[in-house]
C-alpha positions in Angstrom: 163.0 66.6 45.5 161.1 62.9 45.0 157.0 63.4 44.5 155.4 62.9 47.2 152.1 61.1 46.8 148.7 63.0 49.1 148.2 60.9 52.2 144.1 61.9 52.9 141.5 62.1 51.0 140.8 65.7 51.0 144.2 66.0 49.3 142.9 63.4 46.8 139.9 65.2 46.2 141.8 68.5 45.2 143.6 67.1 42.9 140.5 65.2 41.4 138.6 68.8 41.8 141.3 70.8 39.8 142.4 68.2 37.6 138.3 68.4 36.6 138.9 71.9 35.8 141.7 71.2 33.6 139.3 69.4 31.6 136.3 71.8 31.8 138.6 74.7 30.8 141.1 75.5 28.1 144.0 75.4 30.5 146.7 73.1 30.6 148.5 73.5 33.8 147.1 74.5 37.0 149.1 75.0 40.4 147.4 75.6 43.8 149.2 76.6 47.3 147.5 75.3 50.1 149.3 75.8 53.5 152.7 74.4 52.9 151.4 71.9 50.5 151.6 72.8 46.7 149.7 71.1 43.9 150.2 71.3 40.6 148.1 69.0 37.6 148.8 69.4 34.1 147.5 67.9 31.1 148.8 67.0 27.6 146.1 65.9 25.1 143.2 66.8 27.0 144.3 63.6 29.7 145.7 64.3 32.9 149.2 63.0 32.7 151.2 65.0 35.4 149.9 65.0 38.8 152.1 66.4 41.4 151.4 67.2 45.2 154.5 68.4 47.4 155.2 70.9 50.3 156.3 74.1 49.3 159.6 74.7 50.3 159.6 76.7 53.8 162.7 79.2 53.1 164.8 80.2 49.9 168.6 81.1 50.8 168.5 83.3 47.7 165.9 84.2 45.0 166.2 81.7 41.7 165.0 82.5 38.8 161.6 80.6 38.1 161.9 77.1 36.5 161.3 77.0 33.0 158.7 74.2 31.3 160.7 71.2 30.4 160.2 70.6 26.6 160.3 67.7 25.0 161.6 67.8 21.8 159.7 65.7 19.1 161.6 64.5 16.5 160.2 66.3 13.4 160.1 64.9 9.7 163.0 65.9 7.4 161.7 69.5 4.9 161.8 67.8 1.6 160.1 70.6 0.3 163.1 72.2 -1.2 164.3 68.8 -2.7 165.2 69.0 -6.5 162.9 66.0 -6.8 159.9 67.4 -4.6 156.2 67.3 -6.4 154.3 69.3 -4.5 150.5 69.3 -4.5 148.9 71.4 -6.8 145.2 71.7 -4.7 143.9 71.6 -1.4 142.3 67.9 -1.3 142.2 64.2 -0.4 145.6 62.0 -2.1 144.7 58.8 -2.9 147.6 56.5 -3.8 145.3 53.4 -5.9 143.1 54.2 -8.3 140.2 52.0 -5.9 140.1 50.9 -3.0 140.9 47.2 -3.5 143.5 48.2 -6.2 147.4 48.3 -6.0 149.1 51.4 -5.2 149.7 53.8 -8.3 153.5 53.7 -7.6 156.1 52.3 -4.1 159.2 53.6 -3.5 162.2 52.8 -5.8 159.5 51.6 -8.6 160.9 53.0 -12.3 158.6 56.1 -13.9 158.2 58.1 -17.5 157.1 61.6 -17.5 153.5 61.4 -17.7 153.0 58.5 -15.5 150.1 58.5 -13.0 151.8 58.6 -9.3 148.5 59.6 -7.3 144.9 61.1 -7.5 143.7 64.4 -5.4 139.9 64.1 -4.9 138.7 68.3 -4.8 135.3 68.9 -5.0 134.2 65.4 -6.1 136.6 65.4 -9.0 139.6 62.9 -8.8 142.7 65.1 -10.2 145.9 62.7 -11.3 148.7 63.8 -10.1 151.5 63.2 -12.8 155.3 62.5 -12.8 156.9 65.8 -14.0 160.3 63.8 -15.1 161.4 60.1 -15.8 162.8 58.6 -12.9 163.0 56.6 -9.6 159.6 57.5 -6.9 162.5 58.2 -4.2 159.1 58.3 -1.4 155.9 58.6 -1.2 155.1 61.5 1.2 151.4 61.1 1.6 149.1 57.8 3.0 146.0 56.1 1.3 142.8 58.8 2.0 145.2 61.7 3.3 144.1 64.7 3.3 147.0 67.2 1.6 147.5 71.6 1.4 148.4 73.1 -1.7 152.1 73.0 -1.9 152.3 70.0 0.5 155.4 67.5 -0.9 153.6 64.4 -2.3 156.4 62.6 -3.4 159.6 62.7 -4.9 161.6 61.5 -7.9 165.3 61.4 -9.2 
């Protein structure tokens, strides 16, 4: 059944009024029955992105089960954390990939590196911690940004 848009402004005003709730609450979806017109506003975000007025429907033929939420599925980032190659962080911190701010990274992806080589630092506690290459190889990726804060056993990055 296509949306249909409220034609008055008292319409308008409920929406306005309960999408204000949305934000003033915790909720995310609220739905209101007014009559044979039906309002429903949810939020994603904390912004109003969904509002929807429409007349409820006046007789079923036969009970349906309730509609489920549509979910959108967001793509997520590949697990590398149980990749052969996988360094995982040691601390719970800030990664920085230079060793300054107006220096070149430490490492990019495909550069060459000997056990022992620099890749990152973790700032803890005011104390920059370099993060090392356990193994001579290739930096396959760099999992974290510039100024990132990282969880202890977070992947960093990862070497064949």
């Amino acid at each position: 059944m296509p949306d249909k848009k409220p034609t008055n402004t008292s319409d308008t005003a409920l929406i306005r009024e309960l999408a204000d709730i949305l934000n003033q609450t915790e909720l995310s979806e609220i739905e209101m029955k007014r009559g044979d017109l039906k309002i429903r506003v949810s939020k994603h975000n904390g912004q109003v992105v969904n509002t929807i007025a429409a007349p409820a429907p006046v007789a079923m033929a036969a009970p349906t089960a309730a509609a489920a939420p549509i979910a959108t599925e967001v793509p997520s980032a590949p697990d590398h954390s149980n990749h052969p190659g996988a360094v995982k962080s040691p601390m719970v911190g800030t990664a920085y990939v230079r060793p300054s701010p107006d220096a070149s990274t430490f490492v990019s992806d495909g550069d060459s590196v000997k056990e022992g080589d620099t890749i990152l630092l973790i700032e803890a506690m005011k104390t920059f911690n370099p993060i090392t290459a356990p193994k001579s190889g290739t930096i396959k990726a760099v999992m974290v940004n510039d100024a990132q804060p990282v969880e202890f056993g977070e992947v960093l990055f990862i070497i064949e």
